[in-house]
LOMARKOL-631824 format. One record per residue (C-alpha): residue number from 0; x, y, z; residue in three letters. Coordinates in nm, 3 decimals. Layout:
! LOMARKOL-631824
NUM / X / Y / Z / ALA
...
END
This chain:
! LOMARKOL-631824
0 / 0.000 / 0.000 / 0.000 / UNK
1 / 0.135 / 0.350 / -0.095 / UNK
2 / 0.209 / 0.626 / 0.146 / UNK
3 / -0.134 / 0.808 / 0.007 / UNK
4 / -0.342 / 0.515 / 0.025 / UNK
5 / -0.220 / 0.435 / 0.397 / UNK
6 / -0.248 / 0.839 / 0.490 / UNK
7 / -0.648 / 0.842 / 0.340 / UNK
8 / -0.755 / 0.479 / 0.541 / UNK
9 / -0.610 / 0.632 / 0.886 / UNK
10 / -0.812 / 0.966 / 0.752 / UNK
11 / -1.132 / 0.730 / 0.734 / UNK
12 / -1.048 / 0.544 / 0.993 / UNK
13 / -1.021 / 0.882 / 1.246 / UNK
14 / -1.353 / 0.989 / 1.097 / UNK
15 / -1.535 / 0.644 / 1.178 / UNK
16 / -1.385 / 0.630 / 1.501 / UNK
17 / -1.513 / 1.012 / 1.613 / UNK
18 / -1.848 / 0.881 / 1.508 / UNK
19 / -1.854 / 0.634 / 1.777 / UNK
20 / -1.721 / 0.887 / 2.056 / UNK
21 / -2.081 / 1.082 / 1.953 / UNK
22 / -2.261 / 0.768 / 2.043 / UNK
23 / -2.083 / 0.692 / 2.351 / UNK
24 / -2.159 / 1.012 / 2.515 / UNK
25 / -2.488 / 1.033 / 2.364 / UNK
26 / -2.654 / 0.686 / 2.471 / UNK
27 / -2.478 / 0.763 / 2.826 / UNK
28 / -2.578 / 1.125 / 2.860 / UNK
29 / -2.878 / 1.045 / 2.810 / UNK
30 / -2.954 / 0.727 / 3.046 / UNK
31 / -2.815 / 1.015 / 3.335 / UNK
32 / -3.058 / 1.236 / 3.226 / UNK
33 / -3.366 / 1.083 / 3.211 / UNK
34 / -3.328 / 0.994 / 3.594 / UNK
35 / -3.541 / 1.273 / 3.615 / UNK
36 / -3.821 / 1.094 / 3.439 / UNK
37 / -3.795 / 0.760 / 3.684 / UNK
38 / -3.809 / 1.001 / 3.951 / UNK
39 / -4.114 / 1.104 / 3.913 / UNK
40 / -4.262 / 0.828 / 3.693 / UNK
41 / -4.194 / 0.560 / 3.921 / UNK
42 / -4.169 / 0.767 / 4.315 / UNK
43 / -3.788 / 0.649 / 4.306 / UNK
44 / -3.551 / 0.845 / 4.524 / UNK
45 / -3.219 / 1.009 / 4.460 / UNK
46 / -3.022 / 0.709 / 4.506 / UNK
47 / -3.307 / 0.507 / 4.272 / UNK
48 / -3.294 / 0.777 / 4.019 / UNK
49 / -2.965 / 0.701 / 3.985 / UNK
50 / -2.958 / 0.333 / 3.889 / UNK
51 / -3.025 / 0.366 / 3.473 / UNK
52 / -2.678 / 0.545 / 3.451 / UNK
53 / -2.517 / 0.258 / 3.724 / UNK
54 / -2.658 / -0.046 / 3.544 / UNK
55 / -2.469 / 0.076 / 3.168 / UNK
56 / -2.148 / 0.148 / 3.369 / UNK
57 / -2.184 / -0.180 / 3.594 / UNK
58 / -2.196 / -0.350 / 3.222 / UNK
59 / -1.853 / -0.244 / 3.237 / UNK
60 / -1.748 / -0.481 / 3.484 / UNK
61 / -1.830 / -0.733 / 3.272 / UNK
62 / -1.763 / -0.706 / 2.934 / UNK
63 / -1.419 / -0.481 / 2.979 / UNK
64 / -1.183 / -0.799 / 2.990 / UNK
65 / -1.458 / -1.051 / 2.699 / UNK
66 / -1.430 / -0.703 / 2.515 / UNK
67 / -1.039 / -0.671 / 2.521 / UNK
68 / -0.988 / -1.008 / 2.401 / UNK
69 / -1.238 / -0.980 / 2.122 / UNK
70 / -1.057 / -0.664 / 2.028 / UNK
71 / -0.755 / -0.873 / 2.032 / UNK
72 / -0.891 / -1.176 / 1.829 / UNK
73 / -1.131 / -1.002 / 1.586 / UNK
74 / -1.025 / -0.668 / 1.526 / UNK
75 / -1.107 / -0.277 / 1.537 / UNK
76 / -1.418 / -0.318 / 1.264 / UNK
77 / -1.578 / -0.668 / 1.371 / UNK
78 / -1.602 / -0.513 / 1.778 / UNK
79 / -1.694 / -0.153 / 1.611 / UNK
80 / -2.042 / -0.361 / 1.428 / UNK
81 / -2.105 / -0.577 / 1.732 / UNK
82 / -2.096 / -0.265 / 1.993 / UNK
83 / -2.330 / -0.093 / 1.732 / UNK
84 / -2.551 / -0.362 / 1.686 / UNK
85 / -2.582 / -0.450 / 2.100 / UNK
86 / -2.642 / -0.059 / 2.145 / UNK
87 / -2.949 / -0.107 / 1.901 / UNK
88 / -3.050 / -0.354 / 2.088 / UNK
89 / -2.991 / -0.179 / 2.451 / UNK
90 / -3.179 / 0.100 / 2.330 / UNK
91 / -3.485 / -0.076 / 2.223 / UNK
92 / -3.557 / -0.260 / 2.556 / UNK
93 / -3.510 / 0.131 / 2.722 / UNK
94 / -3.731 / 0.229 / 2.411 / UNK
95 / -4.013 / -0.048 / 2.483 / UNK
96 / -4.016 / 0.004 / 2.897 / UNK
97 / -4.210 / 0.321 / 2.817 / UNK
98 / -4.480 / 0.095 / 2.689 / UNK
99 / -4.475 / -0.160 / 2.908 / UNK
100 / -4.431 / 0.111 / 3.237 / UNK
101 / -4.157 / -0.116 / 3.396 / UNK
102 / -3.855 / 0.030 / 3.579 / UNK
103 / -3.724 / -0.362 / 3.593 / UNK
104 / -3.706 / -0.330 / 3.201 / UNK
105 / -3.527 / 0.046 / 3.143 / UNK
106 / -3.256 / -0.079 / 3.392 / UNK
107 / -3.236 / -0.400 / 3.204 / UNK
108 / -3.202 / -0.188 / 2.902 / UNK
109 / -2.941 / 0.041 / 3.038 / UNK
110 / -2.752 / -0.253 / 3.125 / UNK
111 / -2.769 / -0.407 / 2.790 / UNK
112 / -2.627 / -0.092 / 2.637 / UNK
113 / -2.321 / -0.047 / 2.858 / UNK
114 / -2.215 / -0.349 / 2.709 / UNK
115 / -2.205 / -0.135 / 2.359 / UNK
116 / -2.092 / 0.138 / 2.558 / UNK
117 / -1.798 / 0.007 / 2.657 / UNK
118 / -1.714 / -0.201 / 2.346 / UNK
119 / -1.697 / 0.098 / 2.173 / UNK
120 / -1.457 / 0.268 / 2.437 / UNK
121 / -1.235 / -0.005 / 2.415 / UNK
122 / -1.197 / 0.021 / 2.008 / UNK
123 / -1.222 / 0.421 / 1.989 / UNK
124 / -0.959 / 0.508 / 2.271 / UNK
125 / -0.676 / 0.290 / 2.134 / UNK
126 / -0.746 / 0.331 / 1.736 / UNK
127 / -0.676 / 0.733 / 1.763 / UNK
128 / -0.374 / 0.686 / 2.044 / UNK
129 / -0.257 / 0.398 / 1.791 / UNK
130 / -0.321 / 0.621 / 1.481 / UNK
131 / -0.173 / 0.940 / 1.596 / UNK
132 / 0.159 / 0.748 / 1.728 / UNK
133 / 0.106 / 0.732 / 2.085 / UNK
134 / 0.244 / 1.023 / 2.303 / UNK
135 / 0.126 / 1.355 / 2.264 / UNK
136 / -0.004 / 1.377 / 1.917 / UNK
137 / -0.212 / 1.071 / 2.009 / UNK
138 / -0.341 / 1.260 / 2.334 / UNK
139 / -0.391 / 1.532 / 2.109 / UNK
140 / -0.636 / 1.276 / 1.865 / UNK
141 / -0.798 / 1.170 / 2.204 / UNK
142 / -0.895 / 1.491 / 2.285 / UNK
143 / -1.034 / 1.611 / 1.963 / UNK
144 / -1.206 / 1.288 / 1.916 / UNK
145 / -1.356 / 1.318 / 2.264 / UNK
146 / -1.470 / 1.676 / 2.157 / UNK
147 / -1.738 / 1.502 / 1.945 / UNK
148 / -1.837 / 1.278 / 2.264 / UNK
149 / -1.916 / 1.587 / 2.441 / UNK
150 / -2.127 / 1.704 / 2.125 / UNK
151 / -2.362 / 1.410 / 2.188 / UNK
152 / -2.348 / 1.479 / 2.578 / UNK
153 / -2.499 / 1.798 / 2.475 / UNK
154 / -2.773 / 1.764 / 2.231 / UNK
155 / -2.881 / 1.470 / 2.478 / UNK
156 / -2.982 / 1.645 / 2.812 / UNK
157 / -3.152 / 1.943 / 2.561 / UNK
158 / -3.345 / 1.700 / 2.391 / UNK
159 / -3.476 / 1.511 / 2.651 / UNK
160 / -3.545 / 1.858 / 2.864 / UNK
161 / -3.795 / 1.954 / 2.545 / UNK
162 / -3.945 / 1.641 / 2.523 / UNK
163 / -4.023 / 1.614 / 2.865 / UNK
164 / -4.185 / 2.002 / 2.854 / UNK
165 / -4.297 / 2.214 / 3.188 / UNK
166 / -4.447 / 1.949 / 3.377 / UNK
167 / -4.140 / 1.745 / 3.528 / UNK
168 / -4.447 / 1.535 / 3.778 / UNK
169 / -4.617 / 1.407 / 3.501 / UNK
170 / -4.298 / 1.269 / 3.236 / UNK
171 / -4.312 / 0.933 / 3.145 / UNK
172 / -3.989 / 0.672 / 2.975 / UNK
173 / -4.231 / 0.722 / 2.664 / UNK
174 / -4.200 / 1.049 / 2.647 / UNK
175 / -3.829 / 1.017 / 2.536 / UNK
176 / -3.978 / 0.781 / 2.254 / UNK
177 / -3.853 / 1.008 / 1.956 / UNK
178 / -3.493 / 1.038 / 2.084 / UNK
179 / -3.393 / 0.680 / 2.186 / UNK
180 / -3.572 / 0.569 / 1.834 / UNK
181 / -3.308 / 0.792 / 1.675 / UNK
182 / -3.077 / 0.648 / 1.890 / UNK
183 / -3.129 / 0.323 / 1.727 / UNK
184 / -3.138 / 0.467 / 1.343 / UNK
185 / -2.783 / 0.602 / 1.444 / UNK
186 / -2.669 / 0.259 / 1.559 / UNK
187 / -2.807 / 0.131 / 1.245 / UNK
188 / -2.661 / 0.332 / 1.036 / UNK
189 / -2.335 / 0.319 / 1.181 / UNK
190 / -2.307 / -0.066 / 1.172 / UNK
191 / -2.339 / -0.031 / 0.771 / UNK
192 / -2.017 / 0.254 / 0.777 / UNK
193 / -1.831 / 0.074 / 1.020 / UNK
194 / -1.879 / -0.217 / 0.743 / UNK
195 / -1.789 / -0.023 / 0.410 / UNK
196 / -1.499 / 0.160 / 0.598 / UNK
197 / -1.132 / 0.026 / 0.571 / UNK
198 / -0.988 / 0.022 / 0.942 / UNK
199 / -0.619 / -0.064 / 0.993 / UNK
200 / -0.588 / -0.357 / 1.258 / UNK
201 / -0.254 / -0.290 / 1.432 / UNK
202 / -0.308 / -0.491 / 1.747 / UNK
203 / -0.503 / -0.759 / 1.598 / UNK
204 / -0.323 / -1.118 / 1.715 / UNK
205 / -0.089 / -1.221 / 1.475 / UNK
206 / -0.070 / -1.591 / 1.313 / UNK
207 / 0.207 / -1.719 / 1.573 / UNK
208 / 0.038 / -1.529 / 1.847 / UNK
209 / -0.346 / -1.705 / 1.769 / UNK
210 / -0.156 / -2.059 / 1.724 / UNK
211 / 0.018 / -2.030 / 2.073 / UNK
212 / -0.305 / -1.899 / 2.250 / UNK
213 / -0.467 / -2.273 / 2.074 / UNK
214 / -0.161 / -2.404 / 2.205 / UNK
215 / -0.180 / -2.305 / 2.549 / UNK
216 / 0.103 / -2.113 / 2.514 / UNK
217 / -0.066 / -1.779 / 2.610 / UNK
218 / -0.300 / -1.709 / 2.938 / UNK
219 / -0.561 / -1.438 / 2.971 / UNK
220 / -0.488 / -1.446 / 3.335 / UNK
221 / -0.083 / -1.429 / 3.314 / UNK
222 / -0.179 / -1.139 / 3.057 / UNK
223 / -0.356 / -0.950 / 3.304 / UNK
224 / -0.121 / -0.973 / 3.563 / UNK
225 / 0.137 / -0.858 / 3.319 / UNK
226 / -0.072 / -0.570 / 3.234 / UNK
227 / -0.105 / -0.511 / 3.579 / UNK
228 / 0.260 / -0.474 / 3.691 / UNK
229 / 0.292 / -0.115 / 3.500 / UNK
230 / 0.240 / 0.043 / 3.811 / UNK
231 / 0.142 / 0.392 / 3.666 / UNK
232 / -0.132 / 0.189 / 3.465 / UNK
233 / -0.280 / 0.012 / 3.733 / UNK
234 / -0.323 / 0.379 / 3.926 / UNK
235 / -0.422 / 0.536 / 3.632 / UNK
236 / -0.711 / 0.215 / 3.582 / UNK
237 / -0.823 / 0.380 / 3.914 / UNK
238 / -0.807 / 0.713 / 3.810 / UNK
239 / -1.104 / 0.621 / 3.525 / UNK
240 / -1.273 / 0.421 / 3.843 / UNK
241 / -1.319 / 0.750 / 4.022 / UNK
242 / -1.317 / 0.998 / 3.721 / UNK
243 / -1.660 / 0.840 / 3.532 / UNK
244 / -1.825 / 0.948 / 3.943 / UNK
245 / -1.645 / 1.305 / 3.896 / UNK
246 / -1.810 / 1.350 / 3.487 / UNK
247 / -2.143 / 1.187 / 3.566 / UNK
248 / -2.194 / 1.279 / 3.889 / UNK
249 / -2.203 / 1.643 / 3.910 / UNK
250 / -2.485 / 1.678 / 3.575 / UNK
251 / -2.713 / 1.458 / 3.759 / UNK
252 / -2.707 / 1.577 / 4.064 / UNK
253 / -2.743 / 1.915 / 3.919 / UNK
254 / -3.021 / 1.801 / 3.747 / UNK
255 / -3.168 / 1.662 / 4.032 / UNK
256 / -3.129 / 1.982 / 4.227 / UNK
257 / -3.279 / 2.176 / 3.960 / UNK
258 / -3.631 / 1.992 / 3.918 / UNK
259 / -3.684 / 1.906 / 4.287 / UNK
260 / -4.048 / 2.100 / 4.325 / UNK
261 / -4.056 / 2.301 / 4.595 / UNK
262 / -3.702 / 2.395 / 4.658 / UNK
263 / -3.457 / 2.703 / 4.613 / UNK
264 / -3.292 / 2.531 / 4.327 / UNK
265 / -3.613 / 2.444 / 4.093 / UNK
266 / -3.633 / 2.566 / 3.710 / UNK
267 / -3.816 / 2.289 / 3.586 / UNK
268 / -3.682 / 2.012 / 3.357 / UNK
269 / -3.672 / 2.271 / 3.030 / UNK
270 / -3.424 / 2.548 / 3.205 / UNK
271 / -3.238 / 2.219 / 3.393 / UNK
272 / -3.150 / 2.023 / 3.063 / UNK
273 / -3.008 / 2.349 / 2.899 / UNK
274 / -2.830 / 2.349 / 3.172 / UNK
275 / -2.677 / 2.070 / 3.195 / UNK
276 / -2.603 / 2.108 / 2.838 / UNK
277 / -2.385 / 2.394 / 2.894 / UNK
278 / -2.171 / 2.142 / 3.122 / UNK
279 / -2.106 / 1.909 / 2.836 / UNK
280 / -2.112 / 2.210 / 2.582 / UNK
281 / -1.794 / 2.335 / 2.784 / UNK
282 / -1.679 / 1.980 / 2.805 / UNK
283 / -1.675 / 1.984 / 2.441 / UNK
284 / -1.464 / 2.334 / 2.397 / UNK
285 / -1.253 / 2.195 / 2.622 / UNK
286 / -1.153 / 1.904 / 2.440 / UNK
287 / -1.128 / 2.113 / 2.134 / UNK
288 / -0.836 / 2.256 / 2.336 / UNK
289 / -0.723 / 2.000 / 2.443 / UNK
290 / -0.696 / 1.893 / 2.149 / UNK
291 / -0.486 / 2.201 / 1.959 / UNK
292 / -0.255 / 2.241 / 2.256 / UNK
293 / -0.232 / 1.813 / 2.310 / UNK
294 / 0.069 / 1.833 / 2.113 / UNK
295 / 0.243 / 2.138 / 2.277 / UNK
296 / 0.123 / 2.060 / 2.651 / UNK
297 / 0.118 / 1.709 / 2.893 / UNK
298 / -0.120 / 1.513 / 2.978 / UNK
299 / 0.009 / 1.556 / 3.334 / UNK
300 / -0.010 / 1.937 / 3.291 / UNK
301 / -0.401 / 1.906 / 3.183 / UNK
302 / -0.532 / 1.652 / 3.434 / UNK
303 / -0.312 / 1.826 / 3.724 / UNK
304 / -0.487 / 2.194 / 3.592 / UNK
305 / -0.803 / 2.079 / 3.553 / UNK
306 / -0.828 / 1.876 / 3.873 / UNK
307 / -0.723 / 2.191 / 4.115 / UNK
308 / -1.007 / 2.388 / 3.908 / UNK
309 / -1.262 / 2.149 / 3.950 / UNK
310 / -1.213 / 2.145 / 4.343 / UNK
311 / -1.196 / 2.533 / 4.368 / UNK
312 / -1.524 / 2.503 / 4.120 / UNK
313 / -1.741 / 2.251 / 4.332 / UNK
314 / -1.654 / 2.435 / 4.700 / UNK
315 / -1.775 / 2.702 / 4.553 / UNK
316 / -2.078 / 2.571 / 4.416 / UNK
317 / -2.121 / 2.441 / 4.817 / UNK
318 / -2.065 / 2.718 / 4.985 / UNK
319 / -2.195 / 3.027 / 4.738 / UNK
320 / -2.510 / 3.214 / 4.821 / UNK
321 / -2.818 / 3.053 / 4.804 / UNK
322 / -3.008 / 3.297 / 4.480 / UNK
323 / -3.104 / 3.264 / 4.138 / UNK
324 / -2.940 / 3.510 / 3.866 / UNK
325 / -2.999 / 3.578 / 3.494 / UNK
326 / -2.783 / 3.398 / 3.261 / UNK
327 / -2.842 / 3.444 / 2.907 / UNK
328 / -3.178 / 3.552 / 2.981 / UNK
329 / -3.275 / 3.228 / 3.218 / UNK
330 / -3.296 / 3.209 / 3.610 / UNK
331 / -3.076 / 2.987 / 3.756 / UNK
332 / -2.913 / 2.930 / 4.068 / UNK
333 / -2.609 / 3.052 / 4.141 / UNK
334 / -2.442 / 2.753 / 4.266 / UNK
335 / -2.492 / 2.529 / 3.917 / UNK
336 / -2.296 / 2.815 / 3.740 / UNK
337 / -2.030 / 2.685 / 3.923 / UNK
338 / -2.080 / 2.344 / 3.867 / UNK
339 / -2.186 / 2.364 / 3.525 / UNK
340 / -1.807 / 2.498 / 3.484 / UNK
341 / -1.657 / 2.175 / 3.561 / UNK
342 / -1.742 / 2.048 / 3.248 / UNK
343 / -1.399 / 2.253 / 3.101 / UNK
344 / -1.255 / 2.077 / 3.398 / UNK
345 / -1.303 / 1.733 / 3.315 / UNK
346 / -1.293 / 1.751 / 2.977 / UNK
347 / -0.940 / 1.665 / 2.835 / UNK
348 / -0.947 / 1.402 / 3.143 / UNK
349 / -1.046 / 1.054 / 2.989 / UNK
350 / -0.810 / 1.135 / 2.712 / UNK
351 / -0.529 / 1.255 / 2.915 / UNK
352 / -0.562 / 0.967 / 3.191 / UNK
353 / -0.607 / 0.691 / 2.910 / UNK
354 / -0.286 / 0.822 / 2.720 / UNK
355 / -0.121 / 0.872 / 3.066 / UNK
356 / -0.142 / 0.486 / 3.155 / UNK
357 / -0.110 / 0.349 / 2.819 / UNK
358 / 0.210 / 0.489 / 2.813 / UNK
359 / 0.456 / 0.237 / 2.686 / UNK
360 / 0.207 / -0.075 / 2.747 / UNK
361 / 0.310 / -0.200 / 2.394 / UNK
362 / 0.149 / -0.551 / 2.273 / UNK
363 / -0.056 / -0.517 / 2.634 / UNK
364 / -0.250 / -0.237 / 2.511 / UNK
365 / -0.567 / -0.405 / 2.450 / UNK
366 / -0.564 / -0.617 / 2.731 / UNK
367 / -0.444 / -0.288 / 2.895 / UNK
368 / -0.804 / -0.111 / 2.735 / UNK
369 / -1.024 / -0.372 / 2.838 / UNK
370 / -0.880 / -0.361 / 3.218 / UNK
371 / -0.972 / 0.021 / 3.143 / UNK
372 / -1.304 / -0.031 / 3.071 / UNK
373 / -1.362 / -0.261 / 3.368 / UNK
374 / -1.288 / 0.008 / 3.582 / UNK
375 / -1.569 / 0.231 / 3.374 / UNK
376 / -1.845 / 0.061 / 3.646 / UNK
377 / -1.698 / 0.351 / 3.842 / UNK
378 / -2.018 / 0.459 / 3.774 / UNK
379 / -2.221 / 0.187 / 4.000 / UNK
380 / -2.112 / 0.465 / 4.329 / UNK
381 / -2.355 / 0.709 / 4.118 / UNK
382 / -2.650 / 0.561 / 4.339 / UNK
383 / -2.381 / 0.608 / 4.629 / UNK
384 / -2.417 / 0.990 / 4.579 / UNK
385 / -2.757 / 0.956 / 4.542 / UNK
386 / -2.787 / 0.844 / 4.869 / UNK
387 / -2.566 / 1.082 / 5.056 / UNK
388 / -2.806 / 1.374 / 4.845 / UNK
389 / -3.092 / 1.198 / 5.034 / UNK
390 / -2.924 / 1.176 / 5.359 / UNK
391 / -2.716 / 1.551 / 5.361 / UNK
392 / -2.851 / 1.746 / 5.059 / UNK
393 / -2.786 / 1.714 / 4.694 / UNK
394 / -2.486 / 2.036 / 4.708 / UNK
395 / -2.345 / 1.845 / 5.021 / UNK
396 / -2.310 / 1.546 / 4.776 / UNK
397 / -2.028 / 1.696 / 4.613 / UNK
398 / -1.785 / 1.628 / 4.877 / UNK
399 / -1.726 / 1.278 / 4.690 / UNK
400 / -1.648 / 1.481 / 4.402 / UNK
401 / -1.422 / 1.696 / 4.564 / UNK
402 / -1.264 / 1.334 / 4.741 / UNK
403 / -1.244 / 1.160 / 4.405 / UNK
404 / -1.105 / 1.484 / 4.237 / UNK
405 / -0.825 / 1.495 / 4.480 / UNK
406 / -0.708 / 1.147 / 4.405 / UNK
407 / -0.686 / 1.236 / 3.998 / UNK
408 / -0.497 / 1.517 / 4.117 / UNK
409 / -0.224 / 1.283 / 4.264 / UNK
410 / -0.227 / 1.060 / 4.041 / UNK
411 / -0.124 / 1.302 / 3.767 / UNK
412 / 0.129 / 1.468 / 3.988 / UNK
413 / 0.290 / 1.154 / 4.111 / UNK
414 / 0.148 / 0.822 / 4.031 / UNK
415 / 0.136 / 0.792 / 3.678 / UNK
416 / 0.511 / 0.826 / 3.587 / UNK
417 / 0.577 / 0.508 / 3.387 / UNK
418 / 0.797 / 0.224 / 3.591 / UNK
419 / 0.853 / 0.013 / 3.313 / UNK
420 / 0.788 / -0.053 / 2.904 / UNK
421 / 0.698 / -0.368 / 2.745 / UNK
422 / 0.931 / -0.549 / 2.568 / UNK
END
């Protein structure tokens, strides 16, 4: 193959894989969000609300290390068309529990998408780190890549805010209808580009490597124990644990605070979703950034930045006065401008923490991604803060954030320098 023809597959290959990142954020953003709904639909409490976004992380759990090796044994394109064609599915048991008025089936279908979820993490994250040769220019792809996420983190808190109209008490799953069915035509659609596109495979197993795995002479166990010896990955694996609490965390419980009748914080679910769009509108310039300084500036730099910002940010969201000002010509309160600015905070973070760890991982890099994704159910302690909103207050809940912030911010500043490269 000629330099040109190698040059325009990684161009299509980049463009597929920023694609996905839309998906991820969107089908996620969007199972936090409509916590709102089973609020109110089915009388669930904070820490209930919160169990649609902890059952498609807690997927996670499960499929990171299955997904890894069928990254390793079938390739970037044959994982890209299975995650698409499991979110399809995942999305159509959330789509029918508005019909059927069962909370047991939306989880079920939340679950059932994480497993896309986090298949396509595991192909998108390595494919641009892989394509843009590792180090900073592939933080740099990361980032811009993960600008697109935040695009569908956006539009999918918006959407669901005008669906749901004025009256947050009476919202039903089936009111969402519209968006999760185009949800699924985007997951169709995507499984027949994925399949026309030409993706390079450059961690695919090799001929010699597939024999000795039929052998015996390779052990998924020995290679996860090898993958967890890089120190600074195993921290950084961590780091993701407690980061997906930080992202998800503070836009639902925002949202929460912001449609709770009857308290100092309530704008009804319209004003709340645009809202929380602005969070993942400013995680999105962010990224952007990120992404033209990526090459210039550190990983370590960003995350170590962004993590002293977003404590500064959520004390003082805490501790601000309680009052509602005029923000582009909507009331809101005062302490979600604060927290709605964290979104510039944690933006280059996934990027910046994945490149930090993968750092010379080598031939462990998919098992290395598919540990990463295990440690995605971070999101099963969303129900966690959930319950200390309904125990201390929903602001008072950000003192895990603040906790879980502090650890990123050490393990950017001293854990994550690498002890050792594969051979």
């Amino acid at each position: 193959m000629s330099t040109q023809e190698q040059q325009g597959g990684n161009v299509a290959a980049i463009v597929t894989m920023f694609a996905l990142f839309f998906m991820i954020a969107f089908v996620t953003n969007f199972a936090g969000s409509m916590g709102v709904i089973v609020k109110n639909q089915f009388g669930a409490s904070n820490t209930a609300s919160q169990l649609g976004s902890a059952a498609n992380f807690f997927a996670y759990l499960f499929m990171g290390i299955p997904g890894g090796l069928i990254l390793k044994r079938k390739g970037y394109k044959s994982t890209s068309i299975l995650a698409c064609a499991v979110g399809f599915a995942g999305v159509g048991v959330q789509w029918l529990s508005g019909y059927v008025e069962s909370f047991g089936v939306y989880v079920t279908g939340a679950f059932v998408a994480g497993f896309s979820m986090c298949l396509l993490n595991l192909v998108v994250n390595p494919m641009l780190n892989t394509l843009g040769g590792e180090g900073k220019k592939g933080n740099q792809l990361v980032q811009f890549g993960s600008s697109l996420n935040s695009i569908g983190g956006t539009i999918a808190p918006i959407l669901l805010g005008y669906l749901i109209g004025g009256e947050v008490a009476k919202a039903k799953v089936a009111d969402a209808a519209p968006a999760l069915l185009i949800a699924m035509a985007i997951f169709a659609l995507a499984i027949v580009i994925v399949a026309l596109s030409r993706i390079p495979e450059p961690h695919m197993e090799t001929a010699a490597e597939k024999a000795a795995r039929l052998s015996g002479g390779t052990s998924v166990l020995r290679d996860i124990v090898e993958t967890l010896k890089f120190r600074h990955f195993t921290f950084g694996a961590l780091a993701i644990f407690f980061y997906i609490v930080i992202e998800c965390g503070i836009p639902n419980m925002a949202n929460l605070y912001m449609t709770a009748e009857g308290t100092p914080g309530y704008v009804g679910a319209v004003v709340a979703g645009s809202v929380v769009a602005v969070y993942w509108f400013l995680m999105m310039c962010g990224r952007i950034l990120g992404g033209v300084i990526g090459g210039k500036v550190s990983s370590k730099v960003m995350v170590t930045c962004c993590a002293v910002c977003g404590i500064a940010l959520m004390l003082a969201a805490m501790y601000c006065p309680v009052k509602m000002v005029s923000v582009f010509g909507k009331t809101v309160p005062l302490a979600m401008c604060f927290a709605v600015l964290c979104g510039a905070c944690t933006s280059v973070m996934w990027g910046a923490i994945f490149n930090l760890a993968a750092e010379g991982l080598g031939k462990y890099v998919p098992m290395g991604s598919g540990i990463f994704m295990c440690m995605v159910f971070g999101g099963v302690l969303l129900p966690v803060q959930g319950l200390i909103a309904d125990k201390i207050g929903i602001l008072n809940s950000y003192w895990l954030t603040i906790a879980l912030f502090a650890y990123v911010l050490v393990y950017a500043h001293v854990l994550s320098k690498p002890t050792k490269r594969a051979e």
